[in-house]
N, C-alpha and C positions, 0 to 999 in steps of 0.2 A: 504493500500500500504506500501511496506516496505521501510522506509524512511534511513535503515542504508547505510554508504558511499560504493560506487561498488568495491572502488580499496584496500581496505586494509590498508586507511588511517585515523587515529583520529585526528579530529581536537578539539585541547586544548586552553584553555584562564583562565586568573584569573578571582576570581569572582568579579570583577569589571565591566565584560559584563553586568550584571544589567539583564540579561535573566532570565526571570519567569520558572518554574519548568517545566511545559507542555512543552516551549519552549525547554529547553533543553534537557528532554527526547526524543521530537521527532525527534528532531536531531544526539541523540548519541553525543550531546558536551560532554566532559571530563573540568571538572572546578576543579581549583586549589584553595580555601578558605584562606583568610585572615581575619585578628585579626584587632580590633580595640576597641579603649578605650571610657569607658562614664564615667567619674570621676573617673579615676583611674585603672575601674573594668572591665578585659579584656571578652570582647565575639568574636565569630567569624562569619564571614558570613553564616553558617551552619544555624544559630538561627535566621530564617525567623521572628519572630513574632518579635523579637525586631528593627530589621529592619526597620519592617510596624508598629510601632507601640510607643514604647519605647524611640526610638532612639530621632526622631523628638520631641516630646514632652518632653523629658528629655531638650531637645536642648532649646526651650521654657522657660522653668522653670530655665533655664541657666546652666545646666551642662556643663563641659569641654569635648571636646570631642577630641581624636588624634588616628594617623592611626599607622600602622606600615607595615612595608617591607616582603614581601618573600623572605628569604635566603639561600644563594646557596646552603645549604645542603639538604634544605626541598626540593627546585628544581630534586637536582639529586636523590632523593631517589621520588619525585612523576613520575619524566621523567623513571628510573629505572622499575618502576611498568606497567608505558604504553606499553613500549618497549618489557617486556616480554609475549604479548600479540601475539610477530611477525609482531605488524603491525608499518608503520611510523608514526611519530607524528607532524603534522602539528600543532605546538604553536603560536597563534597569543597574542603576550604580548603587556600590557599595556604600554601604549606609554612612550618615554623613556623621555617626556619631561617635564614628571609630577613626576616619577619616576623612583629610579634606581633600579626597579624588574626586569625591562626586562633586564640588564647589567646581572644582577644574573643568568637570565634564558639561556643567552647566554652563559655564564662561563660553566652552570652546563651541557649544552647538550654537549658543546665539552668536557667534561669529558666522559659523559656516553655511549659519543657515540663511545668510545674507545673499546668497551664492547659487542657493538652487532651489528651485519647484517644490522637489520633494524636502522635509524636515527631518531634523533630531528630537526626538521627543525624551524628554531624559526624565528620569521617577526617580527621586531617593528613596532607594529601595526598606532604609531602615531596618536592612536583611544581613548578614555573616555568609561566607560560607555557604556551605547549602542550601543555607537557606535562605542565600537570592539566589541560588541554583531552581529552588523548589520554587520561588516567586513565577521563574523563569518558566518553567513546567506548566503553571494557571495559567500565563499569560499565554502561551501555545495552547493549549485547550481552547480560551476564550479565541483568540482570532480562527483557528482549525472549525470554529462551532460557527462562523459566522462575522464574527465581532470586526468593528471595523475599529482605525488606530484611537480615533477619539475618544471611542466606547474603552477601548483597553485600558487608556490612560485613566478614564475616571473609574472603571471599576480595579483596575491594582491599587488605585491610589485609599482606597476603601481596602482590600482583603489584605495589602499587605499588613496591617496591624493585627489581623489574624495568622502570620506567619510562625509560626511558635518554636524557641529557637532554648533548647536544652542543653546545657553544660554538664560534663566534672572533670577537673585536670589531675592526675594521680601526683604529680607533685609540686607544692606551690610553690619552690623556688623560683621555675621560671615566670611566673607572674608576678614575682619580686622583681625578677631581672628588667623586667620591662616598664616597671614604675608602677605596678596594678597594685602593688600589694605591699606593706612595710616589709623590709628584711626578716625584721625581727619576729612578726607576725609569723612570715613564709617559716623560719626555725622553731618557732615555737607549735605550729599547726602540723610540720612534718612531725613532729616527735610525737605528738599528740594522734598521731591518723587520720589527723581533719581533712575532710573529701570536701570540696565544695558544689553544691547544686548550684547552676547560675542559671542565666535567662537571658535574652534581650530583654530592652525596656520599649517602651512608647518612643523614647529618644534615640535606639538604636543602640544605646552601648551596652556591655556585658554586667551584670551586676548579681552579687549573691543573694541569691531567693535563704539558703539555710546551709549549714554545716551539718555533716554527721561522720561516725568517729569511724568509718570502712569505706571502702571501696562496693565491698558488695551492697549495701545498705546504699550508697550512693545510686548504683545503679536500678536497686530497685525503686529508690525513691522519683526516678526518673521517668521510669514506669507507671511508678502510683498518677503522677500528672498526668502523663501522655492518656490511660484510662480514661480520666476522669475531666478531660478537657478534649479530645480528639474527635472532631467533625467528618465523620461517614460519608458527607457528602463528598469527600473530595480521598479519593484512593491514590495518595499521596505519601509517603514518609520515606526520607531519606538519610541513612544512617552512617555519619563519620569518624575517622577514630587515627589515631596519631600512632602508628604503629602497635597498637591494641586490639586485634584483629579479634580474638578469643571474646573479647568483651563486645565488640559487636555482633557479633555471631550470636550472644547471649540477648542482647536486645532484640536481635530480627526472629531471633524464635518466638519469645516473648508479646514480640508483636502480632507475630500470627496467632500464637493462641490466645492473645487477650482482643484483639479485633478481627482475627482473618484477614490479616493485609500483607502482602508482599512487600517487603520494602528492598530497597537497592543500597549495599553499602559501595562506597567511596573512601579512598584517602584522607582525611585532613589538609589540605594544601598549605604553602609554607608562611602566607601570607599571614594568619592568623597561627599555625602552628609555630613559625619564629616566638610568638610571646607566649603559647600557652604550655606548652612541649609536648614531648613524646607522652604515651600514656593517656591523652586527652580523648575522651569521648563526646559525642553528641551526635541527637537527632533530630529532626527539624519533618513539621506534620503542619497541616492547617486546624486550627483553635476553633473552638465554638466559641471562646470568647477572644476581645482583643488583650493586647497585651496588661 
C-alpha cells in the first residue's frame, strides 16, 4: 500500500524523533540531523552505529558528552530544499522547552517562506524524543485520512498536549552532569536507589512527577500511569531505552497485556541520551488527559 501523504504535504522533524529507519521511510518523514559531542569529537545523528553502540558505553567508561543546536541558516537552507519540491512543509520541532531549535526553525520558515507559493508551517511540538516521533505518526494518520495542512496545524496544535511523554534514568549522575540535577543530590539519590519517574510538562520540559527507591518499582510505576491514562482511541505507543533493551522488552509485554497494543521499541537517540545516559527508559502513548 502506498503509505506517501495524499495532499502534497511533508511532514518534517529533527532527529531527535528517535524514529528507526523502517519507521521513517515508510512514512516519507523528512529529518533534519544534528551534531553532538563524545569528548570533544563531533559526530552526527546520521552515524547510527554510534548511536547504538559507542555512545552509551563511551558514557560508561565516562566520557563527556554535549549536544548542540540547529541554526537558523542550516534551517533555511534544509526548509529551502523541501519547498522546492512544491509541496508544504508540515515541521513538527523539538519542543521549545528543552531547546531553542525550534525559535530557529521558526525564524528561518518566515524567511523562506518569503520565497515560495508553497509554506513552512512549523508547530512547537512541546514533544522529546518519540514523542514528537509519535506526534509525527497523528499527524500522518490525520493528513492519510483526508486532513488538509491547515486542518493539521490546528488539530496537533490541540493533541499535542495529549502526547504523554514517560521517564526513568537508572543513574542520576548524568542528569547532574548536564545541570538537571544538584551533584550532590545525583550522590546522594544513587546511594539511596532513587529511580526517578519524570514527564513532560505543559511547557515541554522534563520534570519529576515522584521518586521510588528500585528500578523495578520505577518501571512499574510507569505502567500504573500508562493504565490509567492511555487513550484506545489512538493505537499508538512507542517505547525507548538507552541501551536497556531487557527493560523495554519488559514494558512492551506489559503493554500488550495491560491494553493489547503493539508497541514499536526504538533506541534512545543521543540528542536527549547525551544528558540522561545509558540505562534510561521511556515510552510515549496518546493521554486521555492533557498534560
Amino acid at each position: 500500500m502506498d503509505r506517501k501523504t495524499k495532499n502534497n504535504i511533508i511532514i518534517s522533524m529533527e532527529a531527535t524523533c528517535d524514529l528507526n529507519s523502517e519507521i521513517i521511510k515508510e512514512n516519507d518523514f523528512r529529518i533534519i540531523d544534528m551534531n553532538f559531542l563524545i569528548d570533544s569529537r563531533e559526530f552526527s545523528t546520521k552515524e547510527h552505529d554510534v548511536v547504538t553502540s559507542n555512545l552509551y558505553g563511551n558514557m560508561r567508561a565516562g566520557a563527556k558528552t554535549s549536544t548542540s543546536q540547529i541554526n537558523q541558516i542550516v534551517y533555511e537552507e534544509y526548509f529551502s530544499k523541501l519547498l522546492s519540491e512544491g509541496k508544504d512543509v508540515l515541521h513538527l520541532a523539538f519542543s521549545s522547552g528543552l531547546s531553542q531549535t525550534c525559535q530557529s526553525a521558526i525564524n528561518a520558515s518566515e524567511n523562506v517562506n518569503k520565497n515560495f507559493k508553497n509554506k513552512v508551517y512549523v508547530i512547537d511540538s512541546l514533544c522529546a524524543c518519540a514523542g514528537q516521533g509519535l506526534l509525527g505518526l497523528v499527524a500522518k494518520k490525520f493528513i492519510d485520512d483526508g486532513g488538509d495542512i491547515k486542518g493539521a496545524v490546528e488539530y496537533l496544535e490541540k493533541i499535542k498536549m495529549n502526547i504523554s511523554h514517560l521517564f526513568s534514568v537508572d543513574n542520576l549522575k548524568y542528569l547532574a552532569n548536564g545541570g538537571r540535577i544538584k551533584k550532590t543530590s545525583a550522590i546522594v539519590g544513587n546511594v539511596l536507589h532513587i529511580k526517578p519517574v519524570m514527564k513532560a510538562d505543559d511547557q515541554g520540559k522534563l520534570v519529576v512527577m515522584q521518586k521510588v527507591m528500585s528500578r523495578k518499582k520505577a518501571l512499574k510505576e510507569l505502567l500504573n500511569i500508562y493504565n490509567e491514562t492511555y487513550d484506545d482511541n489512538y493505537k499508538f505507543c512507542i517505547i525507548s531505552h538507552a541501551d536497556c533493551l531487557e527493560d523495554a522488552e519488559f514494558i512492551r509485554e506489559n503493554i500488550k497485556a495491560l491494553k493489547g497494543v503493539d508497541s514499536v521499541i526504538t533506541n534512545l537517540g543521543p540528542i536527549i541520551g547525551s544528558h540522561s545516559g545509558p540505562g534510561t527508559i521511556a515510552f510515549f502513548f496518546v493521554s486521555k488527559f492533557n498534560r
